[in-house]
Structure formats: structure tokens, C-alpha cells
N, C-alpha and C positions, 0 to 999 in steps of 0.2 A: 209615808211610803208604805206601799206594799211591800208582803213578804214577799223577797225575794229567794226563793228555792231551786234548786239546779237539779234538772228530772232527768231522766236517762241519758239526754245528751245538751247538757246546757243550761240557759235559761232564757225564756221566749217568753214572751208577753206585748199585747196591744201597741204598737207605737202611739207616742202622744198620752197614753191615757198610766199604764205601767212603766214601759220600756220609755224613761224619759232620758235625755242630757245628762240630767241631775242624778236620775238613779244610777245611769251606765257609769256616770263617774266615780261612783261610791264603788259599783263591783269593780273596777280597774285598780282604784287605791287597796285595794280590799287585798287584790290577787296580789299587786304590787310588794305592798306592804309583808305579805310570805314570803315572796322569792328574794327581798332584800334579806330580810332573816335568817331566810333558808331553812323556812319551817313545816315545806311540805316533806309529805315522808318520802324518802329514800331518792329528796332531791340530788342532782351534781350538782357540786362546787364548783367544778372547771365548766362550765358551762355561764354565759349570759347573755347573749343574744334571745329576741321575744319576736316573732314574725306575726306580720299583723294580715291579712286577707278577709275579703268581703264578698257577699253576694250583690244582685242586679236589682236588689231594694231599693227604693225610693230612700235618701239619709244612710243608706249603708257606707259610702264612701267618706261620707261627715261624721258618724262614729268613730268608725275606722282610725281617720287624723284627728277625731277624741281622744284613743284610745294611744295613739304616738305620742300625743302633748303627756300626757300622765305621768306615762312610763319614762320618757325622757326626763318630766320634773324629779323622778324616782331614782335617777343617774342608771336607768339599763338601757340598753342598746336597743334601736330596734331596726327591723326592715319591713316593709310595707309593696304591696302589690299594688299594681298603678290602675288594674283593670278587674272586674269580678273574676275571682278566679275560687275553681273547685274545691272544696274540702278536701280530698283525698290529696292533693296536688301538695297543698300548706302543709297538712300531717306530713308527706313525704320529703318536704324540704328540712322538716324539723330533724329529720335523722340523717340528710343530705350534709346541711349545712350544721350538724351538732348544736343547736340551738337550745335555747333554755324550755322552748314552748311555745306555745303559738293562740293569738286569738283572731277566730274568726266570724265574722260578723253576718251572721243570716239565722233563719225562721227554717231553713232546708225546704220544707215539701209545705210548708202552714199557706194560710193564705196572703196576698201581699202586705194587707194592713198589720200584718204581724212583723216583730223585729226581734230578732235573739241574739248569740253571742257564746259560743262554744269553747272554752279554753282545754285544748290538747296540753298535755303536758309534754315532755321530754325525749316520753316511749313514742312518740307517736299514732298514740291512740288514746280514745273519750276517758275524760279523769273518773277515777272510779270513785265511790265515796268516801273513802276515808280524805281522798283531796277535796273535793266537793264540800263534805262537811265542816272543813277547816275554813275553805271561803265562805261559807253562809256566816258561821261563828265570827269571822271577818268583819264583814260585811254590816253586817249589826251593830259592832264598837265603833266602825267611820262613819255610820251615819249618825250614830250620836257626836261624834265629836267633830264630823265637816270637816277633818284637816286633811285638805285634797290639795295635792302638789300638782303642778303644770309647768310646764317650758314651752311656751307654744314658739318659740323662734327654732328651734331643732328641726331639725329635716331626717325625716328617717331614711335610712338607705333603700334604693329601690330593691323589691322582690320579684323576680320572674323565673317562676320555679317550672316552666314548659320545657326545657331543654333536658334536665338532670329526671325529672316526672318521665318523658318521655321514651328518657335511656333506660330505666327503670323496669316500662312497661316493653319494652324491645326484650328485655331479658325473661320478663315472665312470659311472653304469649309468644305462640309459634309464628312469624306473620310471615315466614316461609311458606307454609303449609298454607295461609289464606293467600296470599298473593297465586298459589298453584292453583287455587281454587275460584278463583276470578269471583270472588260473592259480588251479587248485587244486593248492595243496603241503603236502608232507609234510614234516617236516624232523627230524633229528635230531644235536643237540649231542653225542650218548654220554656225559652226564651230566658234558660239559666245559664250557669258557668258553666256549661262544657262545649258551649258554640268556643269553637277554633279546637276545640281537643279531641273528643272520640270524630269527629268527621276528620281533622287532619289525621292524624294517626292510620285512619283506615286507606284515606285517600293514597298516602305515603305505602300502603302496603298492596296496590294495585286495585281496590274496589273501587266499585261503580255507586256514587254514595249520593244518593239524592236527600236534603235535609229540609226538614218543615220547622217553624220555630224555630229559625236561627237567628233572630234580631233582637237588639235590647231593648228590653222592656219591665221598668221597674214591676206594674202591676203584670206582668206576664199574662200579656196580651190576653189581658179581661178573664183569666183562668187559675186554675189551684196547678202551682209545680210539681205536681205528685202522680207520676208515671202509674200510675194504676187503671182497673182496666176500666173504668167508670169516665177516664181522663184522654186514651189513648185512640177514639176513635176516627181521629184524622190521620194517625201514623197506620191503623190496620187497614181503609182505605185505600191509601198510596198503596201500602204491601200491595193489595190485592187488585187493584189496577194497572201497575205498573210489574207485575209478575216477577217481583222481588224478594231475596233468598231469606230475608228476615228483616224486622224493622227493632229499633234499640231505642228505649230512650234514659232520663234519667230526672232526676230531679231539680228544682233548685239551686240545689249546691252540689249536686253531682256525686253525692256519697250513696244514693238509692237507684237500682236498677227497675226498666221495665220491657219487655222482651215479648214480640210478635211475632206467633209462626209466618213458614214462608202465606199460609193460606187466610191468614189476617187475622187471628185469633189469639187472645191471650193465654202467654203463660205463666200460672201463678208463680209465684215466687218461691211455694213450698216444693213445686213440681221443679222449679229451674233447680232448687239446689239441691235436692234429691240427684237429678241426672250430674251436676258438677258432682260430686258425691261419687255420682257410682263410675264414672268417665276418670277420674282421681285415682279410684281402689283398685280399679283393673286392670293398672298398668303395675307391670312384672316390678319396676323398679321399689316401687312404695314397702317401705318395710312392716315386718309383721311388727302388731302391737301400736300401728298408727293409728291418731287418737283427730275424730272429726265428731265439731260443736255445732250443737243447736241451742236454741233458746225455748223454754219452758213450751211455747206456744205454739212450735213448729211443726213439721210432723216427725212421727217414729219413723215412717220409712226409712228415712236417714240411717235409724238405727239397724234397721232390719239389712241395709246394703251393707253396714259397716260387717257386721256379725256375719255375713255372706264371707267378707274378704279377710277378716281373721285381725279387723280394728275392733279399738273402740269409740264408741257415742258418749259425751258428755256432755249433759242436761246445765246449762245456767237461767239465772233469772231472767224476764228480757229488757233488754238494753245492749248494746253491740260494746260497749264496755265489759261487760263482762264475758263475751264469744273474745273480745281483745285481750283478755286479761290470758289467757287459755290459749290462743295463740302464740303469746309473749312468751309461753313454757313450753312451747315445742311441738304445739295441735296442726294437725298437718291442714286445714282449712276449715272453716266456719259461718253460719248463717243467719238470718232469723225471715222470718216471713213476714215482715215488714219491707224486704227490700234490700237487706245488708249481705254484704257478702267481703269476703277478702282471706287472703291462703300464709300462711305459717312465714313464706318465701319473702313475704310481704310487708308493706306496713299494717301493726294493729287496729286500724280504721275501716269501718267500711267504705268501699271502695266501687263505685257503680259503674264508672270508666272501664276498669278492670275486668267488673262482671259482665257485660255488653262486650268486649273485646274474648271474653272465655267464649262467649256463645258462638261470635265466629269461629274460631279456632274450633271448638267442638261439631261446627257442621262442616267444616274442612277437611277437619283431620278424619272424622267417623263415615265422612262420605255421604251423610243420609240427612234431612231434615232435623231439626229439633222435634218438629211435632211425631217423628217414626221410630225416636230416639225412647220419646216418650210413652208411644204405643207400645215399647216391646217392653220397659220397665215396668208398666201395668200389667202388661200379662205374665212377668216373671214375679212380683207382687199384688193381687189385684186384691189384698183385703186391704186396704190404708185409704178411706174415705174422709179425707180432712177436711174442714170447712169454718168459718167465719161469719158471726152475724154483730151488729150490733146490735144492745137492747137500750134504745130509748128510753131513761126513768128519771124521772124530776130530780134534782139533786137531794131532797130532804127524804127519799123515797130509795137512795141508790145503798146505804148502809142496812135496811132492811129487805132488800134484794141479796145483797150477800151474805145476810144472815140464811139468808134461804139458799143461798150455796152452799153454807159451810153443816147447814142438816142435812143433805147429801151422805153426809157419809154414818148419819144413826140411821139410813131407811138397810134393810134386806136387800134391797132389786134396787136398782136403778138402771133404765133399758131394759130391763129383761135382763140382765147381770147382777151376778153378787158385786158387789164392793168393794176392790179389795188393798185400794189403800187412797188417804186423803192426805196431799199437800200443802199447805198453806203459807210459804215461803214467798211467793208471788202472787196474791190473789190464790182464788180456790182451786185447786185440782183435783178430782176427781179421778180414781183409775179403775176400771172397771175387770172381771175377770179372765173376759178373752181378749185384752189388750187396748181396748179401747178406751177415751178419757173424755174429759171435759173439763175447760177451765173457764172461771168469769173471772175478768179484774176491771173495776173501776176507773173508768177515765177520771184521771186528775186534775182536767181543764173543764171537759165538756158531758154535759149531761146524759151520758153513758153508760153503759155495762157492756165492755169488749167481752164476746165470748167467742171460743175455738173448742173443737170437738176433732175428733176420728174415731171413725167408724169401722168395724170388722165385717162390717154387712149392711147391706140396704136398708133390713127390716132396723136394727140398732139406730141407723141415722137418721131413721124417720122418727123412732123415739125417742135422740137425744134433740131435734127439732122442736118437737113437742113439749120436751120440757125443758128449752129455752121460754118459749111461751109461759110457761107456768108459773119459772120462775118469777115474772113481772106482773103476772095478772094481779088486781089487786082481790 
């Protein structure tokens, strides 16, 4: 067996080759085996129900009543979704229904020959490590010892969490304000869990909701589920033929947002939650000293709105566990620029349903496009130049790349900036004297070096550009 590790939200691996039968069974006995003891930290007692939900993967549904047999041989309760249903939907049930936790069966955004398996805990948001590392530590002793329990006659009780999800989303989003606003939207699921949810929802609230990719399809219709702007060019089409107020999509499993102005153009994710951000801080009601999260990678702008409206910005590592963790104390909303989004009000999970539902409402309530929302926060900030590359580096070549991140911080200049302070919490960060940064971190699957930058000027981002490059030359 492979090492099995649980990365920021889960653990994913190759179907058939990692992610086998054999191994899913061991991480099920593994999780089991805690919650019977009651040895994750600061489990409930009075809790024991385990909800089981799946993506539109090929065998996600045959995991899935893997993962009922186990837990039932383990004498816990469970309930089971009968159809792919969303991530955020399962997390929401788990605090609906006061459930012990929940596992959910999908890869989210990976490609379809992947298979994963996310265990939410209790709070209803991604287990953070100190649970994490109790199941790997787990996980290790049942594989040596193979004492894997089953009941496979049990019937778990059915899961249909659309109705209480629903009443949920009624109470967060204004869909008074969109129904006045007659939007025409586009939407697309990418042949994942949220065909019947953001198109019903919206439909129910008077829009005009033309949907592309709405059929199942385990390989998702020969495509990667990851709403980014590399993915989205059949939904910015439609927009822009069909003369439509914005197009939405989402992932996979429906926990990542992707957002089309009315004029068919992507909006990054660091830009969407910037404007949720600054659309949040400027209503009268938000108390002074409210605390809005990013993730190491994100942009400051964030920061620079917060500081505008008399909040605060709180930097975590990334993973939307830990924007969750931050929420869970009281953060009035949080982000990462991978896609995640979700508000204090809320479940701790990212929440891409939610974040597509905020965009309407924001060009409802604000009157104006997203993309004019966005022109006029550039010109009330226009030094915050973020950007994203990856660097390409052989695996046996990626540790001596980031050794060359982390002497960044013995040079004088870097950009044409002093130095003036180095992170290493998360991969490298870099932060420069006039506010600008740069960080690389090492992809932990693929043969990568993720790097993110912001710029305070053109001339800075042409030479933190440049010494992307450098960093890789051999």
C-alpha cells in the first residue's frame, strides 16, 4: 500500500492504481475505529449519525455503499444520498441533521480517473490536522492488522439534503433583490453535483437560466471539473451570444466557484473575493473590528479593503480548513484563490453554490455589472497586481528550486526592493518593502512549483516575472 496522506482537503489518488477497494477500506476502519473510541479531539458524545455523499465519478456510488457496509459493521448509524450530490450541501446537512460527520466521495476539480474521499467532521468544515493526523497514524495500525468489519445487509437511511440546503441558502442570499432584477444567467455544473441546485434555486427566484453541462457524466463530458478560465470557454460564449447578465459555474463537487462577466470574461477568483469583501465591509451594519480571511496566496487587496472599513485581515496557510477554522471563531467571511469561498453566517466549508448565488445578488442589489463593480475597485486601489504561474521542475530538481526561494531573503533587492521579511510557514514567502510579495510552494502530487506574486507596479511585476524564470533555470 501506498502512503496514504490527507492534503488540504482529503485524500485523492489514481483510481484502480492507489485509491483501491482494499485501501478505501482500511481509511474507513481507520476513521471508524476513532469515532467509536471517541478519540478525535474535542469530539461530541451525543452525536452518532455519519452521512455518506458522492460525486458523478465512475465507482463513486460503489465506494460510497463501501463506506455504509464498514461503518454499519462498526455499529454507527449512517445515511447515504441516493444521487451525486454537492459537497457543501453534505457539510450543511451535517449541522442540519447534528450528525457525527460525514464522508464524501469525489477528487472535486482533479481529473476523472482520480478518486478521493473528504471526511468533514462534526463542525462542518474540512478536518484540520491535528484530525487528519490521527487518521493517517490510524490508518497504518489497520493496515497492518486487516481487522476490517462489514455488515453489508444494512441499509443506510436515505440522505436528501436539497430541501433544508436550500432553506439555508433562502436565508443567506437576498433572492428578493434578484427576482426584482429579472438576471439572465448562464450556469454551468461541468456535468457535476450541482445540476438540479444553483439552476433550480435561481429558476425559483425568477431568472432566465439557460444551462450548459447539465447531464451526467462520470468522465465529465471528456473535460477537467474545474471552473477556471482555461475550462470555461463554452459558458463565456453563451454569455456573450446570448446577451447574458453573468454566467456561473462550479466544480465537481460544487465546493469551487467560477464567474463570467456579463461581457464573457473571466473573473479571477482573487478579483471576485476582493469585491465580496469590499460589497460585505460597506454596509453600515458590519461591526467595527470585523475580521475577513485569506489564504497565504491570495491577494492583500483583501487586506487594503478591510483596513479601508476599520476590519481586520487574517493571513492562514492554504487550505480552506483553515479560512474554516477562522470562521468557526467568529470571521465575518473568507477566501482563497483557488475557488473557495463561504461567510461566518454559514457553514465552515467552502461553498461554490453559495459563491455564484452572492454574484447575483451583488449585481442586483449594486445595480451595475460585476465587471464595473470591478473597474471602479481598481481605480480606488490600483497598486495590487497579483498573478499566478506555474513552474514546471522535474521532481528530483523541485527541492533545489526551493532552496533558491528560500535565499531570497540573504539577497539586498529583490525586484528592485529591499527585503523585508521571509515566511516559511507555507512554502516560501517573500515580502518586499513597498508591499509587494512572492511565494513558491511545491506541488505535492505533480511536478510543479506553484508560484503567486503581487505587484505594486508594473515595472516590480515584470521583475518578479523574471525571476520566476530564474528561479528554474538550471
Amino acid at each position: 500500500m501506498s502512503v496514504i496522506k490527507f492534503g488540504t482537503d482529503g485524500w485523492r489518488a489514481l483510481s484502480a492504481r492507489e485509491f483501491t477497494f482494499s485501501n478505501f477500506a482500511v481509511v474507513v476502519q481507520a476513521i471508524a475505529n476513532l469515532l467509536v473510541r471517541e478519540e478525535l479531539p474535542e469530539q461530541p458524545t451525543d452525536r452518532k449519525e455519519v452521512l455518506i455523499g458522492y460525486d458523478a465519478r465512475a465507482l463513486a456510488a460503489d465506494f460510497a455503499a463501501e463506506a455504509a457496509s464498514i461503518l454499519a459493521g462498526n455499529g454507527i448509524p449512517t445515511a447515504m444520498t441516493r444521487r451525486p450530490t454537492p459537497t457543501p450541501a453534505v457539510a450543511h446537512a451535517i449541522a442540519d441533521r447534528l450528525a457525527l460527520g460525514a464522508f464524501v466521495l469525489t477528487a472535486s476539480h482533479n481529473p476523472p480517473e482520480y478518486m478521493g474521499v473528504k471526511f468533514i467532521p462534526w463542525y462542518a468544515g474540512p478536518a484540520l490536522s491535528d484530525i487528519t493526523s490521527k487518521i493517517e497514524a490510524e490508518v497504518a495500525r489497520v493496515y497492518e492488522t486487516q481487522d476490517i468489519r462489514r455488515d453489508d445487509s444494512a441499509v443506510p437511511d436515505t440522505l436528501d439534503p436539497r430541501r433544508a440546503y436550500f432553506d439555508a441558502l433562502r436565508y443567506l442570499i437576498d433572492f428578493d433583490a434578484i427576482r426584482e432584477a429579472g438576471l439572465r444567467i448562464a450556469v454551468d455544473p461541468m456535468h457535476g453535483t450541482t445540476m438540479g441546485y444553483l439552476d433550480t434555486v435561481l429558476r425559483a427566484a425568477g431568472c432566465d437560466v439557460r444551462a450548459i453541462h447539465d447531464t451526467p457524466s462520470p468522465a465529465f463530458g471528456g473535460g477537467l471539473p474545474d471552473p477556471s478560465e482555461e475550462r470555461l470557454g463554452p459558458l463565456m460564449d453563451l454569455v456573450r451570444t446570448d446577451y447574458l447578465d453573468v454566467g456561473l459555474a462550479n466544480d465537481g463537487d460544487g465546493d469551487r466557484f467560477g464567474i463570467i462577466d456579463f461581457e464573457g470574461r473571466y473573473i479571477a477568483p482573487c478579483d471576485f473575493i476582493s469585491l465580496v469583501t469590499d460589497y460585505h465591509l460597506r454596509d453600515a451594519r458590519v461591526a467595527p473590528g470585523a475580521k475577513v480571511v485569506r489564504t497565504v496566496a491570495t491577494t492583500h487587496l483583501i487586506d487594503a479593503i478591510a483596513e479601508r472599513y476599520g476590519a481586520e485581515a487574517v493571513e492562514t496557510p492554504v487550505g480552506f480548513k483553515w479560512v474554516g477554522e477562522e470562521l468557526r471563531k467568529g470571521a465575518l467571511l473568507g477566501g482563497e484563490e483557488s475557488g473557495g469561498l463561504s461567510r461566518g453566517d454559514h457553514i465552515p466549508e467552502k461553498d461554490g453554490i453559495f459563491a455564484c448565488l452572492l454574484a447575483a445578488e451583488m449585481i442586483a442589489k449594486m445595480g451595475t455589472p460585476l465587471t464595473d463593480q470591478l473597474r471602479r475597485l481598481r481605480r480606488e486601489f490600483p497598486e495590487h497586481r497579483w498573478f499566478r504561474r506555474n513552474l514546471h521542475v522535474d521532481p528530483e530538481r523541485r527541492e533545489a528550486v526551493m532552496e533558491r526561494f528560500r535565499s531570497l531573503g540573504e539577497r539586498a533587492q529583490v525586484a528592485g526592493q529591499k527585503v523585508a521579511k521571509v515566511d516559511t510557514r507555507d512554502g516560501v514567502k517573500v515580502w518586499l518593502a513597498d508591499g509587494s510579495w512572492l511565494l513558491g510552494r511545491p506541488s505535492g502530487t505533480e511536478p510543479l512549483v506553484r508560484v503567486y506574486a503581487e505587484a505594486r507596479s508594473k515595472a516590480c511585476q515584470e521583475a518578479l516575472e523574471s525571476l520566476m524564470l530564474e528561479m528554474i533555470a538550471s
